[in-house]
C-alpha positions, 0 to 999 in steps of 0.5 A, a space after each residue: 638452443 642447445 649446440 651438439 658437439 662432440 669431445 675427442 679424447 686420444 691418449 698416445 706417445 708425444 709424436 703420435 700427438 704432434 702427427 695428429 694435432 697437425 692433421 687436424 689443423 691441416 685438414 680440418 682447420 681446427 685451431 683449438 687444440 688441448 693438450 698435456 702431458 701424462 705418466 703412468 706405469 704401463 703393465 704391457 712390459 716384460 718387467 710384469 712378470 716381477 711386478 713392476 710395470 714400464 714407466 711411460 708419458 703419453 700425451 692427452 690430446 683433446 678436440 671438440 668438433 662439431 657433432 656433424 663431423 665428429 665421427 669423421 674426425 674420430 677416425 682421422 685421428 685413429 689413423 693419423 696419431 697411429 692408434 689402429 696399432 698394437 699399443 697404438 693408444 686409446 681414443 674416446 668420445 663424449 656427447 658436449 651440449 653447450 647451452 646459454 654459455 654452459 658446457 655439459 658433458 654426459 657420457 
């Protein structure tokens, strides 16, 4: 038997993260949450024009939920970690089947 789940990806500032993580344990009562920290250099600062880019750390921030509820979840985080925003951040999905203790993802 092969068990669909759905792995949430959201990449946003530390307090967007923190915000969202709270609201999933909260309302969903989800107790597995994954994250860590990330740095990169943005091109989205007046600083592109000369060709350097802003200097930032986000947060990843991973959840898998049950396929059934996933959409739902998708659309908390949107809202709750603040990405329906400008800059807001980035959130994707992926398809998880776990199967005799295997995890495969497919996107």
């Amino acid at each position: 038997m092969i068990a669909k789940k759905k792995l949430i990806t959201c990449i946003v500032p530390e307090a967007n993260a923190l915000k969202g993580a709270k609201g999933l344990r909260e309302k969903y009562n989800l107790q597995t949450i994954n994250h860590h920290f990330a740095r990169g250099v943005g091109k989205s600062s007046p600083l592109v024009a000369r060709g350097i880019g802003e200097k930032t750390e986000k947060v990843v921030l991973s959840v898998t939920v049950d396929a059934k509820i996933a959409d739902e979840v998708f659309g908390f985080l949107f809202v709750e970690a603040d990405i329906d925003r400008p800059q807001g951040g980035l959130i994707y999905m992926n398809t998880v089947r776990i199967a005799g203790g295997e995890l495969i993802t497919s996107e």
